[in-house]
mmCIF file as gemmi writes it, N, C-alpha and C atoms, coordinates in Angstrom:
data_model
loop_
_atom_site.group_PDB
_atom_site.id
_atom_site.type_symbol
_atom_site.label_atom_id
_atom_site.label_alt_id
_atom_site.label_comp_id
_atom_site.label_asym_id
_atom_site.label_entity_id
_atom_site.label_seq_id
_atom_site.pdbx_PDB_ins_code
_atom_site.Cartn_x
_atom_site.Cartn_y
_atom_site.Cartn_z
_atom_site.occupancy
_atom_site.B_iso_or_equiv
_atom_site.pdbx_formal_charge
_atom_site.auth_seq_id
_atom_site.auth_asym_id
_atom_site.pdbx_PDB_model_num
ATOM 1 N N . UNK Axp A 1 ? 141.908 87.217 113.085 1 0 ? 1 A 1
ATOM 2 C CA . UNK Axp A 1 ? 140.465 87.29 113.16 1 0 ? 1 A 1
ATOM 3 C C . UNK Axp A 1 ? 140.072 87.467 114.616 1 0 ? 1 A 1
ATOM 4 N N . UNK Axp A 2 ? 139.011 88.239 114.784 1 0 ? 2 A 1
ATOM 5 C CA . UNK Axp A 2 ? 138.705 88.742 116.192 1 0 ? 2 A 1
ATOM 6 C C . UNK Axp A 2 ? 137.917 87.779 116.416 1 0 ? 2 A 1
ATOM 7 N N . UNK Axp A 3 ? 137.797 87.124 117.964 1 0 ? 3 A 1
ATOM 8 C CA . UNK Axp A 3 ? 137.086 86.011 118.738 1 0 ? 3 A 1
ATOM 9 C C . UNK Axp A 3 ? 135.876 86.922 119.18 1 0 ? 3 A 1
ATOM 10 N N . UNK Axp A 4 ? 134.663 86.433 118.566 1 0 ? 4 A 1
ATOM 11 C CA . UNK Axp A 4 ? 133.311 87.043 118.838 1 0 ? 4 A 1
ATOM 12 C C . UNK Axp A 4 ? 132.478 86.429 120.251 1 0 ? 4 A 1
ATOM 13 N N . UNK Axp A 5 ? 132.316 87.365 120.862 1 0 ? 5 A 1
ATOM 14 C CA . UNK Axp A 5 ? 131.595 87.216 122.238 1 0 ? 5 A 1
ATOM 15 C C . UNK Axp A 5 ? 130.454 86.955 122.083 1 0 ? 5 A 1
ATOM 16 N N . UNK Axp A 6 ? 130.169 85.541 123.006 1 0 ? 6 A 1
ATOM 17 C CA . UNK Axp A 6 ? 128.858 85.482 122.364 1 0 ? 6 A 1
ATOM 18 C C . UNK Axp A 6 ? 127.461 86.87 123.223 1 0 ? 6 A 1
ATOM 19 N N . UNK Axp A 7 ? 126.938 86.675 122.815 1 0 ? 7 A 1
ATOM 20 C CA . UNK Axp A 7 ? 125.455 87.599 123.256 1 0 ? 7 A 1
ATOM 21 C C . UNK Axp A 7 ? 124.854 87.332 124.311 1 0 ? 7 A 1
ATOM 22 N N . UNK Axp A 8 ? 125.012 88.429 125.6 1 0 ? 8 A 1
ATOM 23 C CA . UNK Axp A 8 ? 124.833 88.114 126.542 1 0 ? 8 A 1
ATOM 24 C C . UNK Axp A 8 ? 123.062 88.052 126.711 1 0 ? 8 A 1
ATOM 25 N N . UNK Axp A 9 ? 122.437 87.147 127.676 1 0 ? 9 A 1
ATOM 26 C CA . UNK Axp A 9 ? 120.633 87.573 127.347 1 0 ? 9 A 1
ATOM 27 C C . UNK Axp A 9 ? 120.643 89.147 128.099 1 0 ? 9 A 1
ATOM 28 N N . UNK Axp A 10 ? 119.325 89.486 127.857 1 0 ? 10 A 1
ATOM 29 C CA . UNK Axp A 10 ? 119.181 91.056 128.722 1 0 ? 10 A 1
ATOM 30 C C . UNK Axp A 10 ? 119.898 91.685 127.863 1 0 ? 10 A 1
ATOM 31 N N . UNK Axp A 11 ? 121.065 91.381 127.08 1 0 ? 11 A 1
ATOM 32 C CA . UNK Axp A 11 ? 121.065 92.963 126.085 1 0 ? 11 A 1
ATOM 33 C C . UNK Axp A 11 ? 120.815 92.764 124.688 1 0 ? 11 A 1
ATOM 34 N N . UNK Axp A 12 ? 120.434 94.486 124.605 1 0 ? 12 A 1
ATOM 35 C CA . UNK Axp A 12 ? 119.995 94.553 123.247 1 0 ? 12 A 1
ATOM 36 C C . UNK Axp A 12 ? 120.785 95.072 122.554 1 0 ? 12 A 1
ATOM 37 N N . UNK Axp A 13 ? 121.059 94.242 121.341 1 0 ? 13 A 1
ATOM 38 C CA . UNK Axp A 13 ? 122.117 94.99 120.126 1 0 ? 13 A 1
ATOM 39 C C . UNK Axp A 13 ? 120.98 96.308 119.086 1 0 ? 13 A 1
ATOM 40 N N . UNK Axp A 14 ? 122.613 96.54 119.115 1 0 ? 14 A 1
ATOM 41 C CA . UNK Axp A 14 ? 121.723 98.23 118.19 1 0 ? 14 A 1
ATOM 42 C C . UNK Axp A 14 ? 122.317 98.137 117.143 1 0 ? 14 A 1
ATOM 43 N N . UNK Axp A 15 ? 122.254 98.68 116.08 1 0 ? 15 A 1
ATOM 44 C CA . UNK Axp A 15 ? 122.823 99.067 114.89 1 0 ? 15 A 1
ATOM 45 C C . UNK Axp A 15 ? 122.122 100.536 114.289 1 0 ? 15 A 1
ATOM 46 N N . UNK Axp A 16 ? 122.82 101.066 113.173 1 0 ? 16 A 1
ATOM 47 C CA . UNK Axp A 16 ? 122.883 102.406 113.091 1 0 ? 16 A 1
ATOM 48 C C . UNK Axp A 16 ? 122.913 102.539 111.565 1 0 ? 16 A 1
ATOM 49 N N . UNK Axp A 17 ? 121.934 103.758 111.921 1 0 ? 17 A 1
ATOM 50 C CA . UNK Axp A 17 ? 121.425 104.041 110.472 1 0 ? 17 A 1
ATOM 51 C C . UNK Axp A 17 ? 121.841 105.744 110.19 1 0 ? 17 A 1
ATOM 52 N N . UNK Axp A 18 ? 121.081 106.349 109.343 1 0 ? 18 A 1
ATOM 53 C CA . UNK Axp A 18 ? 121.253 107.685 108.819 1 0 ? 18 A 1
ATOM 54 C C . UNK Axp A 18 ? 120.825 108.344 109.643 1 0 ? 18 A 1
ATOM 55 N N . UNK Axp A 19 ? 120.308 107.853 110.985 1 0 ? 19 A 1
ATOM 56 C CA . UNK Axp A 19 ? 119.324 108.869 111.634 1 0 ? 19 A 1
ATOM 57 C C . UNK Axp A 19 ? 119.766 109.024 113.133 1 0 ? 19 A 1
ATOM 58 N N . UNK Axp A 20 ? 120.597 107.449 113.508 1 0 ? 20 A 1
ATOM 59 C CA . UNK Axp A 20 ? 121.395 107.203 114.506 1 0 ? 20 A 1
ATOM 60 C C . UNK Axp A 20 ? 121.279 105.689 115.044 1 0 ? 20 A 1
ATOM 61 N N . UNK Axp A 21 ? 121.384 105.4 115.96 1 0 ? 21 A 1
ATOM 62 C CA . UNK Axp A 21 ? 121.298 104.327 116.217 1 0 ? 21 A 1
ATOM 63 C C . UNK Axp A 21 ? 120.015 103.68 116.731 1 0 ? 21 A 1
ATOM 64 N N . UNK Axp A 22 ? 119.294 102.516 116.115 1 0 ? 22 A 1
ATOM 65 C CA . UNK Axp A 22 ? 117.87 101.487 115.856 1 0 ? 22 A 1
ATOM 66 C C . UNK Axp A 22 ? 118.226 100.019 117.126 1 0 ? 22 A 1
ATOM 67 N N . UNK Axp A 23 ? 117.034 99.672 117.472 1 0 ? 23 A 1
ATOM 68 C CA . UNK Axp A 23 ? 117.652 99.039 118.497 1 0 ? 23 A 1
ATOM 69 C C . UNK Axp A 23 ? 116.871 97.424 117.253 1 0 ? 23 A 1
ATOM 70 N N . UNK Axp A 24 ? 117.726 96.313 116.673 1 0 ? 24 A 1
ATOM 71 C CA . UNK Axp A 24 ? 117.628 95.14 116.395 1 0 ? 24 A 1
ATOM 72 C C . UNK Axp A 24 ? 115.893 94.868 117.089 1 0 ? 24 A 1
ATOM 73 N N . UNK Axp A 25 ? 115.067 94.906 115.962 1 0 ? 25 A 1
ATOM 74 C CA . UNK Axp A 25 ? 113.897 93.931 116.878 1 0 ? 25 A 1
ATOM 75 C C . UNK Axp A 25 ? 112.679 95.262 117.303 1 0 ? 25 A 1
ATOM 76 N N . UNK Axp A 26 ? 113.266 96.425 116.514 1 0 ? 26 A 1
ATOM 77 C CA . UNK Axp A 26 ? 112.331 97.334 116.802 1 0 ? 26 A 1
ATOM 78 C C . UNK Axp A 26 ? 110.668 97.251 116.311 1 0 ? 26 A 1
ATOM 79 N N . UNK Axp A 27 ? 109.888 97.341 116.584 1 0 ? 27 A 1
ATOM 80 C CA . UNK Axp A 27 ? 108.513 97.162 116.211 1 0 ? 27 A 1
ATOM 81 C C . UNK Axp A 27 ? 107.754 98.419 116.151 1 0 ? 27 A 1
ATOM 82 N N . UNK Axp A 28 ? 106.856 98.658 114.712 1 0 ? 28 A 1
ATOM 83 C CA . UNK Axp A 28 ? 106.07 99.89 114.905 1 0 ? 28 A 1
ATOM 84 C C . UNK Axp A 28 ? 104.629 99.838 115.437 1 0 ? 28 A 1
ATOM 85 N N . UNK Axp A 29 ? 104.117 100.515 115.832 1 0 ? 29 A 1
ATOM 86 C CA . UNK Axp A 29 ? 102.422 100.848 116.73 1 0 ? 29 A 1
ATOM 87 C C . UNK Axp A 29 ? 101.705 99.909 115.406 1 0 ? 29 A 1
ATOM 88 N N . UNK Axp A 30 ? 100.48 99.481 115.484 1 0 ? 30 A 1
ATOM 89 C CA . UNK Axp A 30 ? 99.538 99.039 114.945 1 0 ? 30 A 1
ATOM 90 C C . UNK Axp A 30 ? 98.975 99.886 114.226 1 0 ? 30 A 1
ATOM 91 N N . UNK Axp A 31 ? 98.988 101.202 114.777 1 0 ? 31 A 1
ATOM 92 C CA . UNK Axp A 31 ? 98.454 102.261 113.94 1 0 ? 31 A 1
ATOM 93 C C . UNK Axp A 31 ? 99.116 103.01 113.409 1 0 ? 31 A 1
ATOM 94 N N . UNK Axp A 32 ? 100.521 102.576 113.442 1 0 ? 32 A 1
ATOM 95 C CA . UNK Axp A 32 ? 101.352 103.462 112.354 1 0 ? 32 A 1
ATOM 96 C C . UNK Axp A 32 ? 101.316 102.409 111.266 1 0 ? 32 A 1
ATOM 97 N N . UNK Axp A 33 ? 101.4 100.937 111.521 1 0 ? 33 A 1
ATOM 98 C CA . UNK Axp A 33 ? 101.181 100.122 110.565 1 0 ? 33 A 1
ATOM 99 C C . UNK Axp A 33 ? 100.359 99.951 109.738 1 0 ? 33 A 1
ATOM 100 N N . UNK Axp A 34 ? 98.777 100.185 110.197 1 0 ? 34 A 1
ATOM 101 C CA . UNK Axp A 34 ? 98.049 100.822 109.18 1 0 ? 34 A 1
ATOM 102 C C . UNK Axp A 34 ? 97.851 101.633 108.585 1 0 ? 34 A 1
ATOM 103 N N . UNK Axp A 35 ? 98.444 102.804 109.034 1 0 ? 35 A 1
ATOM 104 C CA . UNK Axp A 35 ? 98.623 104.138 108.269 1 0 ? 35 A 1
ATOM 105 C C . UNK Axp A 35 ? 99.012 103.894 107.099 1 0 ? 35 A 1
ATOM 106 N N . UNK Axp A 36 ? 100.594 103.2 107.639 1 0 ? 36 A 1
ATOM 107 C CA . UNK Axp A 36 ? 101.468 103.023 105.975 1 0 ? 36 A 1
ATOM 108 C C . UNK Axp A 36 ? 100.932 102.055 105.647 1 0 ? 36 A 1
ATOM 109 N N . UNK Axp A 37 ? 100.052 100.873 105.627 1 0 ? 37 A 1
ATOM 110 C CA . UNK Axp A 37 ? 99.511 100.197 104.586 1 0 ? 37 A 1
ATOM 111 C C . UNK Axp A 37 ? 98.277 100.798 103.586 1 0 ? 37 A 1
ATOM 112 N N . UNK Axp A 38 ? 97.318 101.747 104.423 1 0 ? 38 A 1
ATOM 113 C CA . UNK Axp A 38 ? 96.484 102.582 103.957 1 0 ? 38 A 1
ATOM 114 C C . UNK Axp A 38 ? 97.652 103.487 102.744 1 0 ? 38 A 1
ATOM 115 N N . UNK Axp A 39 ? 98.188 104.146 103.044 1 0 ? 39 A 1
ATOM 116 C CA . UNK Axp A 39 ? 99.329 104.798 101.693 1 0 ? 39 A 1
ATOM 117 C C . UNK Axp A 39 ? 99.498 104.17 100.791 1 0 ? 39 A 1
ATOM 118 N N . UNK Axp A 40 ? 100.409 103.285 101.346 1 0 ? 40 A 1
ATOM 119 C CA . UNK Axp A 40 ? 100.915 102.37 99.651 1 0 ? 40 A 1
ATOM 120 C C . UNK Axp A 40 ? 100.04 101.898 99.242 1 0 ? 40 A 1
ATOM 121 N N . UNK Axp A 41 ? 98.876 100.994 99.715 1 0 ? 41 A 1
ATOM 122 C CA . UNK Axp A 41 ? 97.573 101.108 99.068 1 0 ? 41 A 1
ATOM 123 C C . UNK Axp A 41 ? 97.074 101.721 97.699 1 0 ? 41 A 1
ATOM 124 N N . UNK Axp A 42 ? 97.174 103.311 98.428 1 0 ? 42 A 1
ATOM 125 C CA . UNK Axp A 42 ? 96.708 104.213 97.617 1 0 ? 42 A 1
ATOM 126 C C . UNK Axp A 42 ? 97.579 104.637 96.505 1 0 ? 42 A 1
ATOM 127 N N . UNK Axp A 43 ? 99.107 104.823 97.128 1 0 ? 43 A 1
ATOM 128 C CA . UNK Axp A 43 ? 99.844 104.617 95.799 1 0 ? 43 A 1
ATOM 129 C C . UNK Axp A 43 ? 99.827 103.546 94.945 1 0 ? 43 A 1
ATOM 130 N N . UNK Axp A 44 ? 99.757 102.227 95.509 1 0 ? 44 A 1
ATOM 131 C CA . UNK Axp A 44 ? 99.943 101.099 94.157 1 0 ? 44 A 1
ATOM 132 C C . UNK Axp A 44 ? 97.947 101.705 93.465 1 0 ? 44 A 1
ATOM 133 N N . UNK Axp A 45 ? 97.625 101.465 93.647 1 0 ? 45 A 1
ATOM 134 C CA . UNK Axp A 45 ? 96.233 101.914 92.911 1 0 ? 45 A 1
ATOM 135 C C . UNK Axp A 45 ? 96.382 102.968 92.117 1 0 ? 45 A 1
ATOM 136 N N . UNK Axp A 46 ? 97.183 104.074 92.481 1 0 ? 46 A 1
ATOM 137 C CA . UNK Axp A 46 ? 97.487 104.901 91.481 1 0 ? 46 A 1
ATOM 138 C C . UNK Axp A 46 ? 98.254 104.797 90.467 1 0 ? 46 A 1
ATOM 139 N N . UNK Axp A 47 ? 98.996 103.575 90.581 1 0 ? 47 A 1
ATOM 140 C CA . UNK Axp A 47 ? 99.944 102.967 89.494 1 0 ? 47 A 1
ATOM 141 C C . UNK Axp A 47 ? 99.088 102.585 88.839 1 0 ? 47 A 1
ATOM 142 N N . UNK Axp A 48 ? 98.348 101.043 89.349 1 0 ? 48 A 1
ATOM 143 C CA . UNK Axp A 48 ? 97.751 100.394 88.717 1 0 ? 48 A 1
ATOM 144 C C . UNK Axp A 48 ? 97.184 100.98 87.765 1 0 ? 48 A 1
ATOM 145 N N . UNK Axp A 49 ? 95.727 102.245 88.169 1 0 ? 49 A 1
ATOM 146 C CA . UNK Axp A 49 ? 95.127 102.934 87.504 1 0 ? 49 A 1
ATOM 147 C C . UNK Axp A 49 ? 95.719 103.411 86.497 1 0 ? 49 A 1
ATOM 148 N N . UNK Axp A 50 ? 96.682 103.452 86.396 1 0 ? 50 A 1
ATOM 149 C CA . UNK Axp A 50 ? 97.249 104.245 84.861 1 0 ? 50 A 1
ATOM 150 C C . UNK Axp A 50 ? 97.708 103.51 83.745 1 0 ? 50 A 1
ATOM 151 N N . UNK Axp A 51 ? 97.663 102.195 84.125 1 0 ? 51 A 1
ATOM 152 C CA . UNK Axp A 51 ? 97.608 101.071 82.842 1 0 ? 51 A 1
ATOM 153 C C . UNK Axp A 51 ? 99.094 100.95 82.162 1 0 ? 51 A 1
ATOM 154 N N . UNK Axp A 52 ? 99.361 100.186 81.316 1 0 ? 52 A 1
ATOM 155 C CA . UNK Axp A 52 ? 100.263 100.084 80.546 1 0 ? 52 A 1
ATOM 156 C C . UNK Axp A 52 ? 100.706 100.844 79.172 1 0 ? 52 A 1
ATOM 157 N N . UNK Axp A 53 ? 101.72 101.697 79.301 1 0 ? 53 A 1
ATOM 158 C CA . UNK Axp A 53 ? 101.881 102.368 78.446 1 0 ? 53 A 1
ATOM 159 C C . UNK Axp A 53 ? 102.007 101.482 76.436 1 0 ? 53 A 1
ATOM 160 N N . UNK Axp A 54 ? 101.252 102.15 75.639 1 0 ? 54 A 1
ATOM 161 C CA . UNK Axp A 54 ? 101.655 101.376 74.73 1 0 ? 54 A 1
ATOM 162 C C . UNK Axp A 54 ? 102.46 100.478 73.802 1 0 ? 54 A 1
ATOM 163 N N . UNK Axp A 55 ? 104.106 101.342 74.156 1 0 ? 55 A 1
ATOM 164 C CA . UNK Axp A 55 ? 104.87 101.074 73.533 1 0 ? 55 A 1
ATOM 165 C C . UNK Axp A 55 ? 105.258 99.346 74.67 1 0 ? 55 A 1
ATOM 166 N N . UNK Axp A 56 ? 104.903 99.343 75.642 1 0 ? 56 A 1
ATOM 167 C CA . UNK Axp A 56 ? 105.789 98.554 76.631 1 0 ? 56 A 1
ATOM 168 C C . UNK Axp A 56 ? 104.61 97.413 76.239 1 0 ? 56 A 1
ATOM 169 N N . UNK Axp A 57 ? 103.26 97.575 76.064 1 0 ? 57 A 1
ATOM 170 C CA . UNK Axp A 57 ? 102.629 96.228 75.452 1 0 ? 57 A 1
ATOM 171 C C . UNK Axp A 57 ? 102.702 95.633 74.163 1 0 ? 57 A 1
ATOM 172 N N . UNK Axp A 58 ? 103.286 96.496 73.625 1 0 ? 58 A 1
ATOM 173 C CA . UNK Axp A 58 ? 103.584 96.005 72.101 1 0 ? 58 A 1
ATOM 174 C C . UNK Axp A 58 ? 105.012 95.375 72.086 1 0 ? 58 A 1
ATOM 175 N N . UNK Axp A 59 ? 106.429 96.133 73.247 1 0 ? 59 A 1
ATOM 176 C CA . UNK Axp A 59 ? 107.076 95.211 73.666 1 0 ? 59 A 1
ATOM 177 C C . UNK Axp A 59 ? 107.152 94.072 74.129 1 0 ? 59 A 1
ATOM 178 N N . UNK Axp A 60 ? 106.134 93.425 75.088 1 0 ? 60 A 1
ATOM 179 C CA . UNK Axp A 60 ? 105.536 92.462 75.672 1 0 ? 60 A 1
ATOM 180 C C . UNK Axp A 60 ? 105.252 91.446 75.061 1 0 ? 60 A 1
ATOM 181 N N . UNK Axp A 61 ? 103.9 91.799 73.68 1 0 ? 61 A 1
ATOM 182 C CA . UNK Axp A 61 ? 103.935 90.979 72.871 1 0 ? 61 A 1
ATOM 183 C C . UNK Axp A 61 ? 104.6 90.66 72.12 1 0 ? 61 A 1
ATOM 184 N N . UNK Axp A 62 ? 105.87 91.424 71.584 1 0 ? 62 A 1
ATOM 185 C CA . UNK Axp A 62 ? 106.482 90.983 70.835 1 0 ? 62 A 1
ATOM 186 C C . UNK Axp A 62 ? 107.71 89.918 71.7 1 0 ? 62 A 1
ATOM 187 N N . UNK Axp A 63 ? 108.132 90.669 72.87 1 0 ? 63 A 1
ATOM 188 C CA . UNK Axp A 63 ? 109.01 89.181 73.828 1 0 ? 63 A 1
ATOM 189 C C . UNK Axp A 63 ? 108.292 87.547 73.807 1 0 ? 63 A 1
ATOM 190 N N . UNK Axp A 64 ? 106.785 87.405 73.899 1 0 ? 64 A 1
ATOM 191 C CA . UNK Axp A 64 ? 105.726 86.484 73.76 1 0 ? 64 A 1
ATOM 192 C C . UNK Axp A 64 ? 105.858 85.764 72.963 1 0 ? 64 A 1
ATOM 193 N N . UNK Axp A 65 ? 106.081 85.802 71.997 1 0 ? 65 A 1
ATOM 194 C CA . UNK Axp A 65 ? 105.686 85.43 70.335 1 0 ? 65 A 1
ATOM 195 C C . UNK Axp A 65 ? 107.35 84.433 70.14 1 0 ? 65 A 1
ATOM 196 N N . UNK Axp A 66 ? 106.719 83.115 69.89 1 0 ? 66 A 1
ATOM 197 C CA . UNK Axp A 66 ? 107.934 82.67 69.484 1 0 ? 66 A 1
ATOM 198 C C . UNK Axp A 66 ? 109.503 82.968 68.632 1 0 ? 66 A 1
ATOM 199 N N . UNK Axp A 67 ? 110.274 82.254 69.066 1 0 ? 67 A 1
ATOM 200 C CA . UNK Axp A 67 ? 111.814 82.904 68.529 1 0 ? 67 A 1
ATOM 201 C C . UNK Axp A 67 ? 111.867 82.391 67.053 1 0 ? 67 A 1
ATOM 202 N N . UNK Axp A 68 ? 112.083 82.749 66.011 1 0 ? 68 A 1
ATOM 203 C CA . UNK Axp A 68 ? 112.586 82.232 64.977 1 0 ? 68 A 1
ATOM 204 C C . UNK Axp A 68 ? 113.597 81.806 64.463 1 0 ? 68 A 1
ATOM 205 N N . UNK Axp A 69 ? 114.731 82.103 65.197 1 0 ? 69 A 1
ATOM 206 C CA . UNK Axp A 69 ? 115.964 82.239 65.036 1 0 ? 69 A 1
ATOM 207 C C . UNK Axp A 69 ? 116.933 83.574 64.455 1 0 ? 69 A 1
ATOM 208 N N . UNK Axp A 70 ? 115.468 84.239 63.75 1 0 ? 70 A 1
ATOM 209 C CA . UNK Axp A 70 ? 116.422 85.419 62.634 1 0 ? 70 A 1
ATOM 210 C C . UNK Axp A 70 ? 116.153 86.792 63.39 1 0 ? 70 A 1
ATOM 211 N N . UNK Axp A 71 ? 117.192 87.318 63.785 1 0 ? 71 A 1
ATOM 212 C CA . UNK Axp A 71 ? 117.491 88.468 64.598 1 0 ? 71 A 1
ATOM 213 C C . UNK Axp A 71 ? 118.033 89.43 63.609 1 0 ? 71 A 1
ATOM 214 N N . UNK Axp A 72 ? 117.098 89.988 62.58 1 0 ? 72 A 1
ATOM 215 C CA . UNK Axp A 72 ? 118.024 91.044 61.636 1 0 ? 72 A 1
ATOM 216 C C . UNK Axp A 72 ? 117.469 92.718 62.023 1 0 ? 72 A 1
């Protein structure tokens, strides 16, 4: 087993993604942060808005409804 060094202060660890290497502790602008909260926003609302399909509430209620024991 390799003896791990501890972490010197003053540096920053990186790690690496699909795009290249992210520096640990990265932070986005305030206004990119609202951007993407303004989006998903708008996407979950567009979920929401479309309600529950029928078959999956009639599934629902039927998971709801007490067990009887008889599974035929």
């Amino acid at each position: 087993m390799k003896e791990r060094k501890p972490n010197r202060a003053g540096t920053k660890r990186m790690q690496k993604n699909e795009w290249g290497p992210v520096e640990r502790g990265a932070t986005l602008g305030r206004d990119i942060q609202a951007k993407i909260g303004e989006q998903l926003r708008a996407m979950y609302d567009d979920v929401v808005s479309q309600g529950v399909p029928d078959r999956f509430a009639e599934l629902l209620k039927r998971l709801d409804q007490p067990d009887d024991g008889d599974r035929s």
